[in-house]
C-alpha positions in Angstrom: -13.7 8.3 4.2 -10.2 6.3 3.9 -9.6 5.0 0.8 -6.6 2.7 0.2 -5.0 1.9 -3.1 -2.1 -0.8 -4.1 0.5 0.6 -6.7 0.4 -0.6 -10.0 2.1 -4.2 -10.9 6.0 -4.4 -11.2 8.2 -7.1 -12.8 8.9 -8.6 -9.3 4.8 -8.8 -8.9 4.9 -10.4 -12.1 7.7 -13.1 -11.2 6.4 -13.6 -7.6 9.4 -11.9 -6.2 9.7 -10.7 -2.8 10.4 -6.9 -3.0 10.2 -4.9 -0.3 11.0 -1.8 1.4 14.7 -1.8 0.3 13.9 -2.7 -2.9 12.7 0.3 -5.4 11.6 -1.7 -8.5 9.2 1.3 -10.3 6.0 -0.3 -12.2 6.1 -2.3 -15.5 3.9 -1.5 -18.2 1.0 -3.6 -17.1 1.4 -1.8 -13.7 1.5 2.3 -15.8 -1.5 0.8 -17.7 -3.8 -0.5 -14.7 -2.7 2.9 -13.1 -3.9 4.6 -16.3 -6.8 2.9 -16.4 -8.2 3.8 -13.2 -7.5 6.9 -14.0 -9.8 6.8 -16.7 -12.6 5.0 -15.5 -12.7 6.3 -11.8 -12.8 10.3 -12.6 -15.5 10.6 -10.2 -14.2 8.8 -7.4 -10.5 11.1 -7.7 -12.7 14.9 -8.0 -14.2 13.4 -4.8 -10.7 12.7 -3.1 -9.5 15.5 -1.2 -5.9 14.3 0.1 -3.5 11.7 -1.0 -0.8 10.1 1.0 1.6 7.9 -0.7 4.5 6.0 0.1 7.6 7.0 -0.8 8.6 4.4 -3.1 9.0 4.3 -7.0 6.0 2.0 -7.8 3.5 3.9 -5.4 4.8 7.5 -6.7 4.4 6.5 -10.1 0.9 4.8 -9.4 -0.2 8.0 -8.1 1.0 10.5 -10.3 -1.0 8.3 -13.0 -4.2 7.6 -11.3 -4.1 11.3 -10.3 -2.8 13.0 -14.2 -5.5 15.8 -14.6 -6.4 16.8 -11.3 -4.9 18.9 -8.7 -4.7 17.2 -5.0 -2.1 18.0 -2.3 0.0 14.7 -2.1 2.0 14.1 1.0 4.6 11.5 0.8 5.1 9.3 4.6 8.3 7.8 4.6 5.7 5.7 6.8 3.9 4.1 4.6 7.2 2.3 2.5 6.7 -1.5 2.1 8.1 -4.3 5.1 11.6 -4.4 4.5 12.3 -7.8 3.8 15.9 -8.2 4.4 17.2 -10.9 3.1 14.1 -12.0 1.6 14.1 -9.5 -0.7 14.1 -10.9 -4.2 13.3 -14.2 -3.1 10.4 -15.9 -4.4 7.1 -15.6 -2.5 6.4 -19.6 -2.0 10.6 -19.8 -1.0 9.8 -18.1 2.5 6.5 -19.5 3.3 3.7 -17.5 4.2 5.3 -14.9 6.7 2.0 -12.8 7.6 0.0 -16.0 8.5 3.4 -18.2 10.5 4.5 -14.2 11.9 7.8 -14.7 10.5 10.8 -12.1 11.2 13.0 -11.8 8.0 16.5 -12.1 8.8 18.2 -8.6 8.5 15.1 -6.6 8.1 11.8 -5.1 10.4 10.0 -7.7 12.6 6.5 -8.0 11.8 5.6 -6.5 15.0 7.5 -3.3 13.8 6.0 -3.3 10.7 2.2 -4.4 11.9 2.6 -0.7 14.5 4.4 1.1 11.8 1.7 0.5 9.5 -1.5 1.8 12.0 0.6 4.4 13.2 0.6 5.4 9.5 -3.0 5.0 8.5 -4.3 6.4 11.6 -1.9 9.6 10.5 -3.5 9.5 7.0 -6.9 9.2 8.6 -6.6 11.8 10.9 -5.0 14.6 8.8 -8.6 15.7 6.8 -12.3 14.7 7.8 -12.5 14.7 4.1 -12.3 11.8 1.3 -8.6 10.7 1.6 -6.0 8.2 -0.4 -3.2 6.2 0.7 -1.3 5.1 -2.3 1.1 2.4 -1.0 1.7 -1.6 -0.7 -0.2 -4.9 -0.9 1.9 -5.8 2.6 0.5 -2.4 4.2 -2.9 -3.7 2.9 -2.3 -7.2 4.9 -1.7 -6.0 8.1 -4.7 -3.6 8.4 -7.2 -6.0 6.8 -6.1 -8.7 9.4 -5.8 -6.7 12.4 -9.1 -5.0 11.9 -10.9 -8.0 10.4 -11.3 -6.8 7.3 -13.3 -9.6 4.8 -10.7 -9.4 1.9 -6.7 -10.0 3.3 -5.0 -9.4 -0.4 -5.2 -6.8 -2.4 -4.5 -6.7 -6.3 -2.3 -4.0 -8.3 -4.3 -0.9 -8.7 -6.9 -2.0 -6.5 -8.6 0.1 -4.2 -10.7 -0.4 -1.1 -12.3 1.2 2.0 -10.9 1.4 5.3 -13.0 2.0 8.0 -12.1 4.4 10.6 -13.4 3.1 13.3 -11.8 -0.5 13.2 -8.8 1.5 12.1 -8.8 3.3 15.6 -10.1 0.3 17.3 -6.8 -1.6 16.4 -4.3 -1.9 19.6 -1.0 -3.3 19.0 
């Protein structure tokens, strides 16, 4: 099983900012509390997880270092899985770009959504295919996007510290 998991909130969730793969804001203290939170109430679901992947970014490290406090799990960081950089978007406010997943917009200066969409299933399907085991991807609400809409997936946003399944199989059934 594939389990996904967005980091914790940041100040730039919290303001509506743009921040993305240039930009390493680390989490506020809503976001170290949600993280600490599942912690707490999920202990079964992380004894059951046998791998975590994580983005290399401040907010996903520190996400998973709380969510994970207690238990020993390898953790392999994949420069891969590091949010869409947003160029010259970046620290702009969400509703000031319009909605650049749904209208496939490129921010100037940064990676084209079709960069970002491959870069993102190359990166999952690595995750998935690196243990037949119960793995975790700790990364971004934007990696979130583009597999739920490329593989159909009912729910297209993601909250902080919110996990969900992916499936395999429309993972691998996902062309680019």
């Amino acid at each position: 099983m594939l389990f996904f998991i967005r980091h914790g909130q940041t100040d730039a969730n919290l303001n509506r900012l743009n921040a993305g793969g240039e930009w390493d804001v680390p989490l506020n203290e809503t976001g170290m509390a949600q993280a600490r939170a599942f912690n707490e109430t999920q202990q079964e679901f992380i004894e059951q997880v046998d791998t975590v992947f994580v983005s290399p970014m401040t907010r996903a490290q520190q996400t998973a270092e709380l969510i994970l406090k207690g238990h020993s799990k390898p953790v392999e960081v994949v420069e891969g899985l590091r949010e869409w950089n947003l160029g010259e978007w970046s620290g702009t406010r969400w509703d000031e770009v319009g909605d650049y997943f749904t209208d496939r917009l490129n921010p100037p200066g940064g990676e084209t959504m079709d960069a970002f969409e491959k870069r993102t299933i190359d990166n999952l399907k690595y995750a998935a295919g690196q243990h037949a085991g119960r793995v975790l991807v700790v990364a971004h609400g934007g990696l979130w996007y583009v597999y739920a809409a490329l593989a159909k997936h009912k729910k297209l946003l993601i909250d902080n510290c919110q996990s969900e399944e992916i499936c395999r199989l429309k993972l691998n059934e996902v062309v680019l």
